[in-house]
C-alpha positions as CSV (number, residue, x, y, z in Angstrom):
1,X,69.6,-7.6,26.6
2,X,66.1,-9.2,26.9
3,X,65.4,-12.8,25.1
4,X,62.4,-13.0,23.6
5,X,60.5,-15.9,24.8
6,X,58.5,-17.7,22.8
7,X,54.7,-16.8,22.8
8,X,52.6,-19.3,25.1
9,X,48.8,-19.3,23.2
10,X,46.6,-20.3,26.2
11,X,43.6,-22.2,25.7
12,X,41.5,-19.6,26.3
13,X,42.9,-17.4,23.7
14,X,43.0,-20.3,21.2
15,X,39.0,-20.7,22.1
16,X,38.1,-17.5,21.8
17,X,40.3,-17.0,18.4
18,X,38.1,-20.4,17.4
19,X,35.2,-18.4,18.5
20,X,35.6,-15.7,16.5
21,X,36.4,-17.7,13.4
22,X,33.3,-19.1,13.7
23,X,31.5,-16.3,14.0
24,X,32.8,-14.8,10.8
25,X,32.2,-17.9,9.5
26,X,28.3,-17.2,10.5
27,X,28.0,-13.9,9.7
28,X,29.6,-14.3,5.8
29,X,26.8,-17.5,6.0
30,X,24.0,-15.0,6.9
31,X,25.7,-12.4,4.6
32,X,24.9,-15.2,1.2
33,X,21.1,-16.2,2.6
34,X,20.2,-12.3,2.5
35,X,21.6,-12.0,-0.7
36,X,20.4,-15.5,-2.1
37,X,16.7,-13.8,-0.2
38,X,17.5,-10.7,-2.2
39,X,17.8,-12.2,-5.8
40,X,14.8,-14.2,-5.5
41,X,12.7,-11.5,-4.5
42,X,14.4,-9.5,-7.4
43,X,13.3,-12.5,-10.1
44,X,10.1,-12.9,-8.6
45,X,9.2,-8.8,-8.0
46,X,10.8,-7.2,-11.3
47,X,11.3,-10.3,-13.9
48,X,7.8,-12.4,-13.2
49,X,5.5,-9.6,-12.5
50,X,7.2,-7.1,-14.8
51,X,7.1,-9.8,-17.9
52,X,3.3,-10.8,-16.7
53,X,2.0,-7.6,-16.5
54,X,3.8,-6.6,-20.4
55,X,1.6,-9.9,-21.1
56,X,-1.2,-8.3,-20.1
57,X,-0.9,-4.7,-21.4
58,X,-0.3,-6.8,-25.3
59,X,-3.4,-8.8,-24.4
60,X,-5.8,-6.2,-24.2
61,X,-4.1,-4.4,-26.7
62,X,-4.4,-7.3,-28.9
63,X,-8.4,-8.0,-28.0
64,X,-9.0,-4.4,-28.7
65,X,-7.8,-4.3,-32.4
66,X,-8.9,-7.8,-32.5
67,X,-12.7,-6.1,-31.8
68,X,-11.8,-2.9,-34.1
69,X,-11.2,-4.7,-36.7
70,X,-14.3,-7.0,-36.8
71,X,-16.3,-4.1,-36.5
């Protein structure tokens, strides 16, 4: 019957684990800035321009009945 020996982690494993931990750690950080880049673009593409250009569809339609009715 074989003893198990206890594992030995050798510095380059414990690096590399370390490495790859880190580059999780990266990819989950570059994962939130593309989504933080994809919200903003949302609020500025569909909130600001969709409310702006609502503003201006009630503005003219305003100035036209404004003009038909001091006809």
């Amino acid at each position: 019957m074989e003893v198990d020996k206890p594992r030995i982690i050798s510095p380059v494993n414990w690096q590399s684990q370390a490495e790859e931990e880190l580059e999780y750690k990266l990819r989950e950080l570059k994962f939130r800035q593309e989504l933080r880049k994809d919200w903003i673009l949302f609020i500025v593409r569909d909130v600001v321009i969709f409310s702006g250009a609502i503003a201006f569809v009630f503005a003219i339609c305003g100035y036209s009945l404004f003009i038909l009715i001091n006809r």
